[in-house]
Backbone as a ProteinNet text record, in pm:
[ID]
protein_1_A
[PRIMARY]
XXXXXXXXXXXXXXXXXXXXXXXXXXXXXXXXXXXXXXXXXXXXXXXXXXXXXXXXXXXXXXXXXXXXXXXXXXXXXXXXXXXXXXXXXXXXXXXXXXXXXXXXXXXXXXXXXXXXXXXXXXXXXXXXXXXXXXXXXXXXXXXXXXXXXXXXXXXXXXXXXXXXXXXXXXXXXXXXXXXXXXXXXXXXXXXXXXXXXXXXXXXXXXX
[TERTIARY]
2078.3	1977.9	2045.4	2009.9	2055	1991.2	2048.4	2000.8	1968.8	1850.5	1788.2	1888.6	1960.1	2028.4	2014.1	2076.5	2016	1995.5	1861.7	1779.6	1842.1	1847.4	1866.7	1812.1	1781.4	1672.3	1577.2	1633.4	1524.4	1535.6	1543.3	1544.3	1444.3	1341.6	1221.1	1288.6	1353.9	1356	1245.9	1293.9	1161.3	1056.3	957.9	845.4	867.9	920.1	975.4	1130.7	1170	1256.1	1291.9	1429.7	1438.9	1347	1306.3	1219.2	1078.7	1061	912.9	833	927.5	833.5	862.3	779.5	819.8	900.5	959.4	1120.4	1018.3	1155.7	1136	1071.7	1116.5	1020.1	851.7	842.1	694.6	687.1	692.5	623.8	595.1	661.5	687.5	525.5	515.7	341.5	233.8	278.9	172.9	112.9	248.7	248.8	143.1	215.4	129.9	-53	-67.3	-198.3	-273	-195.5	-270.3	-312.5	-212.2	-248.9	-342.6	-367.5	-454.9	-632.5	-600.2	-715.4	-746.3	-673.3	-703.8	-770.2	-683	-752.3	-847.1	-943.5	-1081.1	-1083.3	-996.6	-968.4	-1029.9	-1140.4	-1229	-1160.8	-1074.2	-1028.5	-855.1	-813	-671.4	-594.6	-573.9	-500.3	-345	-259.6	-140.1	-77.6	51.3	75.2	165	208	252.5	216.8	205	128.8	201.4	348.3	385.3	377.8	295.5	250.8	199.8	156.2	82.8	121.2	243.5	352.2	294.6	252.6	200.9	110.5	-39.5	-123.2	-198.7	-172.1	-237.1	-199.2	-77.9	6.3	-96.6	-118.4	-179.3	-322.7	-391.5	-532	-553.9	-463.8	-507.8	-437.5	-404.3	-371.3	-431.9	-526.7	-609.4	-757.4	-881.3	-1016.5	-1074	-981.9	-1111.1	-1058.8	-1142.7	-1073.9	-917.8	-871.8	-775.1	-718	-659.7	-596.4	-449.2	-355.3	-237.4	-196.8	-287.3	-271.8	-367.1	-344.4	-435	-439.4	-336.4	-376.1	-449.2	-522.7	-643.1	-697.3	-717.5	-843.6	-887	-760.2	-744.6	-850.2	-909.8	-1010.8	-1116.8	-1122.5	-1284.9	-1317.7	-1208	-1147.7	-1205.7	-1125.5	-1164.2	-1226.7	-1347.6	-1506.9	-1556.9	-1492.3	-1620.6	-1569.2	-1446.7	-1401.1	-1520.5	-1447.6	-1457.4	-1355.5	-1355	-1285.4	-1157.4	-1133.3	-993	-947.1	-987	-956.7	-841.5	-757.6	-646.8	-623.1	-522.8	-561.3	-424	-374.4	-242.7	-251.6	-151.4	-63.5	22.4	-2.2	85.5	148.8	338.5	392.2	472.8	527.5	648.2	782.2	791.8	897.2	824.7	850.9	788.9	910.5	1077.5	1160.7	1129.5	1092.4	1055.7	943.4	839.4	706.6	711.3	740.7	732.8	621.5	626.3	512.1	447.6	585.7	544.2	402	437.6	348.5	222.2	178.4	20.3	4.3	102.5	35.8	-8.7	90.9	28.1	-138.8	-189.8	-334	-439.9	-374.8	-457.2	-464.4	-317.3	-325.3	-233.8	-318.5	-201.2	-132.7	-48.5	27.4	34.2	77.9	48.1	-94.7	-185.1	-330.1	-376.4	-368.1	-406.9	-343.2	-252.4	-160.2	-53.9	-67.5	23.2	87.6	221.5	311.6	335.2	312	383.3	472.4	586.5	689.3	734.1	730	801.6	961.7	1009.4	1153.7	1261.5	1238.9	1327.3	1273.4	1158.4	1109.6	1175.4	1269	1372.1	1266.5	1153	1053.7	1061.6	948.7	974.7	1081.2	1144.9	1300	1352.4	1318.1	1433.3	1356	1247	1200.8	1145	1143	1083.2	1221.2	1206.1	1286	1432	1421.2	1531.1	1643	1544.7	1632.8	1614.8	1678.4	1713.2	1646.5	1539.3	1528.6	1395.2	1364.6	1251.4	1119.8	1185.8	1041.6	1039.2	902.3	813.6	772.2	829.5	772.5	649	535.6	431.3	384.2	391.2	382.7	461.7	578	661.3	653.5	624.4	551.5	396.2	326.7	181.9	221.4	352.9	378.7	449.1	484.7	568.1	488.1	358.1	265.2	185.7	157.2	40.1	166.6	244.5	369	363.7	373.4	423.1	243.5	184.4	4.6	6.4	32.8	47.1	122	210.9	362.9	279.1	200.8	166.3	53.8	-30.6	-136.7	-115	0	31.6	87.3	112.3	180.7	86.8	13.6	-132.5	-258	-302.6	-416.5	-564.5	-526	-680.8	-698	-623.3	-648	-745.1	-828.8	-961.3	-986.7	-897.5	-873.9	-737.3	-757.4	-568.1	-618.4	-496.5	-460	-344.6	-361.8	-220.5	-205.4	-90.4	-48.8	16.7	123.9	163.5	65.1	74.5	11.3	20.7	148.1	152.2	71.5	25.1	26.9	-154.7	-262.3	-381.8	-386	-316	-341	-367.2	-317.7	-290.6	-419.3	-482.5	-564.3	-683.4	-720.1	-824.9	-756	-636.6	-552.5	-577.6	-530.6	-516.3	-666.2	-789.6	-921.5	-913.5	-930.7	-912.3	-833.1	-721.3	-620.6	-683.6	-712.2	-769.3	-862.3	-978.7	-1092.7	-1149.2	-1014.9	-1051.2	-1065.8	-1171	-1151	-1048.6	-982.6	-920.2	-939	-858.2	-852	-734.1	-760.2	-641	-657.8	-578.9	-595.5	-688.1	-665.4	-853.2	-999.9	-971.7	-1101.8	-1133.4	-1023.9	-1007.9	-1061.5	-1000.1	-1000.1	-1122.5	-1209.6	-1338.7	-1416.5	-1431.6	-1515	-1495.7	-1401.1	-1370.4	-1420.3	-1424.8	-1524	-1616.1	-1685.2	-1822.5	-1867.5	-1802.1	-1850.1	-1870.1	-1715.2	-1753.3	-1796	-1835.3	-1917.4	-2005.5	-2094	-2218.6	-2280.3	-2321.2	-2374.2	-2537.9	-2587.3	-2728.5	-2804.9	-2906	-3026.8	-3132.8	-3215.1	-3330	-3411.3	-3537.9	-3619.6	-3768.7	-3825.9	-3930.4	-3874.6	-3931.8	-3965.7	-4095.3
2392.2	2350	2281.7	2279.1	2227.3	2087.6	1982	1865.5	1814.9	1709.7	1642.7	1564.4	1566.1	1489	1338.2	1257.1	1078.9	1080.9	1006.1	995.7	847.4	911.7	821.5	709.2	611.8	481	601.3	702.8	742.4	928.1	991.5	1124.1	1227.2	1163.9	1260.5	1273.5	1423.1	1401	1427.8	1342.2	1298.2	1459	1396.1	1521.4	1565.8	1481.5	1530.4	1515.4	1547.8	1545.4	1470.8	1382.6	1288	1273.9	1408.1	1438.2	1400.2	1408.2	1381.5	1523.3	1606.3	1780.5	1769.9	1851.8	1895.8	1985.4	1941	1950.5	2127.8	2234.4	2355.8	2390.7	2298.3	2358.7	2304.4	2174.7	2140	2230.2	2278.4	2394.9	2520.7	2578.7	2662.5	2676.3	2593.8	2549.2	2585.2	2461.2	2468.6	2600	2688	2821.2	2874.9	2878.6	2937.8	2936.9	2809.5	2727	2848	2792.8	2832.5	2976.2	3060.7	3209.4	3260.6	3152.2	3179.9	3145.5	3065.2	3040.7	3147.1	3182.3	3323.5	3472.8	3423.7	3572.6	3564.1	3449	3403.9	3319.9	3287.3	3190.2	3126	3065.2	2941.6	2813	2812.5	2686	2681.7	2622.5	2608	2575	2607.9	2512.9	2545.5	2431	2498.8	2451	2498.9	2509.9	2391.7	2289.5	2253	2088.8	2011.4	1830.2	1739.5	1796.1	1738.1	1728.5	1822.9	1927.3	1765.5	1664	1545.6	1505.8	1503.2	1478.5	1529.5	1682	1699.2	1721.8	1648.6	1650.1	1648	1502.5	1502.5	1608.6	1624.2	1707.7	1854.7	1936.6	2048.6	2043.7	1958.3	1898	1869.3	1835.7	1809.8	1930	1998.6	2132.9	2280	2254.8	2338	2304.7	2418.6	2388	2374.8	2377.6	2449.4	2339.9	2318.6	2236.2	2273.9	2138	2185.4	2071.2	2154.5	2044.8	2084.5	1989.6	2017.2	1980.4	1881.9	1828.5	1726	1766.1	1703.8	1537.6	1461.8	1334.3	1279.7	1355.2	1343.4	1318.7	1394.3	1336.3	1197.4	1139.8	1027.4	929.5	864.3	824.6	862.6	971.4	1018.6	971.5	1007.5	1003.3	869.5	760.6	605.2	545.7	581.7	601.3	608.8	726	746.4	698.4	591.1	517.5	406.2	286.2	186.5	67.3	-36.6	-83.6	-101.9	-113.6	-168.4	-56.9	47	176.4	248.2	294.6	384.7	513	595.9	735.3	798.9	884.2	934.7	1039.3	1023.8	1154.6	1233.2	1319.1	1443.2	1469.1	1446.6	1547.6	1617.6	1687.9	1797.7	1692.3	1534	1446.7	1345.5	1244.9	1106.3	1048.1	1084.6	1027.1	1065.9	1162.9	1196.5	1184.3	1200.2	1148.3	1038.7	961.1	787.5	776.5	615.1	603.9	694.5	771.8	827.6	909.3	1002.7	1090	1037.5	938.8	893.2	850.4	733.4	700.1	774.7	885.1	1008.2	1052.5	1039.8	1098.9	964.4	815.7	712.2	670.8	703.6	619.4	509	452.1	301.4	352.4	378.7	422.5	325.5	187.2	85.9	38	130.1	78.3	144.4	88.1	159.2	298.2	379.3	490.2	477.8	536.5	587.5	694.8	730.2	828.3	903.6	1015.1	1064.3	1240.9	1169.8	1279.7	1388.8	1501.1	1644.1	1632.1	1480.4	1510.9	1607.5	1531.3	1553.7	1741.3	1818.7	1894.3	2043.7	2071	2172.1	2328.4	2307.4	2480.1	2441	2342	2340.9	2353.7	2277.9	2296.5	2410.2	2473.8	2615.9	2704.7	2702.8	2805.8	2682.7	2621	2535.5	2425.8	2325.3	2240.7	2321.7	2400.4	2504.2	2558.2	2614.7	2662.2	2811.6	2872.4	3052.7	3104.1	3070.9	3068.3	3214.2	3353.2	3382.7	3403.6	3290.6	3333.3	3181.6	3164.8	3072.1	3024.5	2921.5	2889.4	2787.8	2892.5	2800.9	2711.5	2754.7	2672.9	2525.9	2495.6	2420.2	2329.3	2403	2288.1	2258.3	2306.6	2233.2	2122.4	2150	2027.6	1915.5	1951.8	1845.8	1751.3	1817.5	1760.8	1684.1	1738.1	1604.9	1530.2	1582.3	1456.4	1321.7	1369.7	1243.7	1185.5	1239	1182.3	1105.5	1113.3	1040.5	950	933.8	817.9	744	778.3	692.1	611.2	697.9	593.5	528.7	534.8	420.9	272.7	303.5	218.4	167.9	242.7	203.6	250.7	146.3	162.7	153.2	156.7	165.6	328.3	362.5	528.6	597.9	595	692.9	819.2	880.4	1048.7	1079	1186.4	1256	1357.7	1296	1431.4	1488.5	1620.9	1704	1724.6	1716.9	1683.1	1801.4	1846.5	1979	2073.9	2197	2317.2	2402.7	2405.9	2458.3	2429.5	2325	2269.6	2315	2353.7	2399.5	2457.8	2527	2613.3	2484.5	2434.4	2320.1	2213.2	2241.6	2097.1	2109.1	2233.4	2241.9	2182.7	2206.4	2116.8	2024.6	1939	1753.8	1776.1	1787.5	1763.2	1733.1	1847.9	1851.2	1732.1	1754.7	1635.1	1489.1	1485.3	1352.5	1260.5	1370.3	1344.9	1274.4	1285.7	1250.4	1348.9	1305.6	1434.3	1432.6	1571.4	1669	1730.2	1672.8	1720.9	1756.6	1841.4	1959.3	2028.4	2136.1	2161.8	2283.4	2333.6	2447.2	2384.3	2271.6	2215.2	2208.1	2123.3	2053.6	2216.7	2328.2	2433.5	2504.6	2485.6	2532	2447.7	2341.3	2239	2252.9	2261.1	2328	2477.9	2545.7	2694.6	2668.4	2582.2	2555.5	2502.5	2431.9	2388	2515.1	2581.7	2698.3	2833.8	2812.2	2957.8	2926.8	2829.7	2784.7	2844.3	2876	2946	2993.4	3076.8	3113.3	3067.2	3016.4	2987.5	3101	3163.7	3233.9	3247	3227.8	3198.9	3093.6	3090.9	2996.3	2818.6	2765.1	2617.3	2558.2
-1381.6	-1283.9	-1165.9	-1031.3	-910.9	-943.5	-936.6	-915.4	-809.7	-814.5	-692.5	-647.8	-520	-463.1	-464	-479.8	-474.4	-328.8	-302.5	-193.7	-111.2	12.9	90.6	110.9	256.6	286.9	350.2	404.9	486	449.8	334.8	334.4	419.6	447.4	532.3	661.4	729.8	874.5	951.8	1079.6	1148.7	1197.6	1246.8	1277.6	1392.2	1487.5	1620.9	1654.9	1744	1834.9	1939.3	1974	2053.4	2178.7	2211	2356.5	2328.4	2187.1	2193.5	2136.2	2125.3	2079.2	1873.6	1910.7	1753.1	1687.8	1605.2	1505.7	1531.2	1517.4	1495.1	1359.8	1243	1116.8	1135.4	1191.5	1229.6	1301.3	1426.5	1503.8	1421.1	1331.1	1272.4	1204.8	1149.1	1077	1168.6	1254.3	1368.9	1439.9	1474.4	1542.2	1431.7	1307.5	1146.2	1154.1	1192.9	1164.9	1312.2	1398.9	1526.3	1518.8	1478.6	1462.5	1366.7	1246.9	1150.8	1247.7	1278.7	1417.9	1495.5	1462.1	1650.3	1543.6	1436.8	1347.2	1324.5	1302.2	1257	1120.3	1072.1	992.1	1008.3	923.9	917.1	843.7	810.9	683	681.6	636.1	630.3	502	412.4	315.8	258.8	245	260.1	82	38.3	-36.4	-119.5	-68.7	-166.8	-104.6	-236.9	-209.2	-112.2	-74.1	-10.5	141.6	193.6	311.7	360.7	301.2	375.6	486.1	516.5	594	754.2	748.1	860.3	881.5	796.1	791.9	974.6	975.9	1093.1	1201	1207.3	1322.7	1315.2	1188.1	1160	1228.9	1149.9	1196.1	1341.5	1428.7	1586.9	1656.8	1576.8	1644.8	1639.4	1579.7	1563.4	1550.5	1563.3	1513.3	1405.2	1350.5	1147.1	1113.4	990	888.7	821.2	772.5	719.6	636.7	474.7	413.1	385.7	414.5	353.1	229.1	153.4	47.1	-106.7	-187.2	-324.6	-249.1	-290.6	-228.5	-123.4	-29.9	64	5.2	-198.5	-245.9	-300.9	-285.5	-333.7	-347.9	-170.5	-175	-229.6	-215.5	-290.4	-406.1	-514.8	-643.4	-695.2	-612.7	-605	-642.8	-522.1	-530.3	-669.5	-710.3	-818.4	-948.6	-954.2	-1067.1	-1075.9	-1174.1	-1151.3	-1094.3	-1033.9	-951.5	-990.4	-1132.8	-1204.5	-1263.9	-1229.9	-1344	-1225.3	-1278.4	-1175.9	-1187.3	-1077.4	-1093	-1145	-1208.9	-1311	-1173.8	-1055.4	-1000.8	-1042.2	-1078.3	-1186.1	-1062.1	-1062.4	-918.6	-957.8	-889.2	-925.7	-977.1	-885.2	-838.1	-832.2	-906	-896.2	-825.8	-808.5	-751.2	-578.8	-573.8	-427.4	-341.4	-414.2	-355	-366.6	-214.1	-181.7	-105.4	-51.2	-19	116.9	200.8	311.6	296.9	166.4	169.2	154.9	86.3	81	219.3	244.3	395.1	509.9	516.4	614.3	596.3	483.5	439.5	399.9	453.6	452.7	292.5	242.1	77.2	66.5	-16.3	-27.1	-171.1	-205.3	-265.6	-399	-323	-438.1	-457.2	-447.9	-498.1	-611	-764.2	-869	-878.5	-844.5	-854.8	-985.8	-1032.6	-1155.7	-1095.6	-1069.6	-1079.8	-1195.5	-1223.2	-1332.6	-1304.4	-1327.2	-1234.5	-1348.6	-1279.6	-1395.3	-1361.2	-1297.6	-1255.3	-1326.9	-1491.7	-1583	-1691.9	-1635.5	-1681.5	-1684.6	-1786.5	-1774.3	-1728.2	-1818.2	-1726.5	-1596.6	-1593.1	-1409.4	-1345.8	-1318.4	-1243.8	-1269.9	-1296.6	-1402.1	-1285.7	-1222.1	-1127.1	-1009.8	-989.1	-860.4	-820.7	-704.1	-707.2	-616.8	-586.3	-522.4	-633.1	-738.3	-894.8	-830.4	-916.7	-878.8	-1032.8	-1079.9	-1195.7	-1178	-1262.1	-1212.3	-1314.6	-1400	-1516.6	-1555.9	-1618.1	-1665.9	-1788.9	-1883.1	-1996.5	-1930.5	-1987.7	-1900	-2038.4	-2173.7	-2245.6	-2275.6	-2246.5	-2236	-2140.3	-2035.4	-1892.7	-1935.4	-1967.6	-2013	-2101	-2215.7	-2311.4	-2227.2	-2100.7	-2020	-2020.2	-1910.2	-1811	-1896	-2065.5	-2135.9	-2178.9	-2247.1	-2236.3	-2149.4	-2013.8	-1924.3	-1870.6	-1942.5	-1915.4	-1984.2	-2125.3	-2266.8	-2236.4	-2226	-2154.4	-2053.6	-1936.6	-1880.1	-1884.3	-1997.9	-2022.6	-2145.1	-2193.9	-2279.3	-2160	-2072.7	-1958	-1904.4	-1888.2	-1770.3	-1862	-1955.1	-1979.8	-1899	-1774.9	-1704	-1678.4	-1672.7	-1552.6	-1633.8	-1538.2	-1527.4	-1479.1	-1421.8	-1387.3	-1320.1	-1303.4	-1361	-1183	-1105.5	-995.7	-998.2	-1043.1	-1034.4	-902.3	-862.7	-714	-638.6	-742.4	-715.2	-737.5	-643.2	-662.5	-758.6	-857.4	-936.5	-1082	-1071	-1162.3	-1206.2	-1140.6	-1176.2	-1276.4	-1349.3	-1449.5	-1574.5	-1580.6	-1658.9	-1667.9	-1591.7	-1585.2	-1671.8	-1761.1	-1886	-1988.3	-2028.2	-2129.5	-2109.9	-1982.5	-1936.8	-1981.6	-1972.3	-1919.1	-2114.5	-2211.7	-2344	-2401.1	-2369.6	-2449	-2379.3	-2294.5	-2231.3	-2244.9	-2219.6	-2210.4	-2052.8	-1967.2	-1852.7	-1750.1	-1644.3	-1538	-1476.4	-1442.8	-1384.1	-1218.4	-1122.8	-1014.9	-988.9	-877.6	-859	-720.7	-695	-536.1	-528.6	-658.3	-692.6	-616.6	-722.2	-691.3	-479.4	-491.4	-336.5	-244.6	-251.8	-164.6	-167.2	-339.4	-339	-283.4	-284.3	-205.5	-53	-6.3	145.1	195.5	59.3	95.7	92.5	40	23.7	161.6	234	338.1	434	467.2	541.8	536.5	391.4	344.9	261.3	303.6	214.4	155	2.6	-83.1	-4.5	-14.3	12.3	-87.4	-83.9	-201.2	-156.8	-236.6	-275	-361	-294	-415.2	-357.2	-426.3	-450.4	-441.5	-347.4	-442.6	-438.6
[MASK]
+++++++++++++++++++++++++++++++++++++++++++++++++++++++++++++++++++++++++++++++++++++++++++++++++++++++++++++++++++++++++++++++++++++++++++++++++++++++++++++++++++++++++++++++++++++++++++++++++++++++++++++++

């Protein structure tokens, strides 16, 4: 496996450029976003939790909605706890997701957040993480992911619902929901609730 490099004070490079424009991989999105606009694209959603980063940048550059990431849902999530109860972030990298990424999407990172990282997860890494790997023990990563759920709510006995953070990770979240007994959010959910807005179901019928 390629190992995660030890992280700098500041590993995120910046979003722009000494001039003030945006870094060529931010434009790169943006250009992305904009053209999905012109095709008739109503919605936006991009692929992996860490996308928070250019949340806003995406969002004021275009018209439609758009999410780059699960942790937007954070607040919502909140809401519908109770005040002392906290939320289990399932990530690909609990060493890498710092606080940048919540703050970009208006999260306090240290507010009731449980990390729970697949750092050490030989399936995962074996195909994600910049591995050359091209197949999947998807059983072995489901035993990761209640693994390090289990580990953390022995740590944190308040947490009241579970966000898988990475994109990969949806398949998984009827297990967490089963082994738990807690609800399950994910970037499924997040992207159907965003169709719903721009392709509102029809009702028919009587009332």
């Amino acid at each position: 496996l390629r190992q995660i490099p030890e992280l700098e004070d500041n590993p995120y490079p910046p979003l722009t450029c000494e001039d003030g424009s945006y870094t060529p991989e931010v434009q790169v999105c943006i250009n992305a976003a904009q053209e999905l606009e012109r095709a008739g694209v109503r919605a936006i959603a991009m692929c992996c939790g860490f996308f928070s980063l250019i949340q806003e940048v995406i969002a004021k550059s275009v018209s439609i909605p758009v999410m780059t990431s699960p942790l937007m849902m954070i607040p919502i999530i909140r809401q519908m706890l109770r005040p002392d109860q906290s939320i289990a972030v399932v990530t690909a990298s609990a060493k890498l997701l710092s606080t940048e990424f919540f703050s970009a999407v208006n999260v306090d990172m240290s507010d009731r957040i449980t990390l729970v990282g697949l750092d050490n997860s030989v399936a995962f890494n074996s195909i994600c993480m910049c591995a050359t790997g091209t197949t999947l023990e998807t059983d072995e990563l489901r035993d990761d992911i209640l693994n390090g759920i289990s580990r953390a709510r022995v740590q944190d006995l308040n947490i009241g619902a579970v966000l898988l953070e990475c994109t990969s990770f949806p398949p998984y979240a009827a297990d967490v929901n089963k082994e738990t007994g807690l609800p399950v959010f994910d970037f499924i959910s997040c992207i159907e609730w965003m169709h719903r807005a721009v392709v509102p179901m029809q009702y028919n019928g009587y009332i």
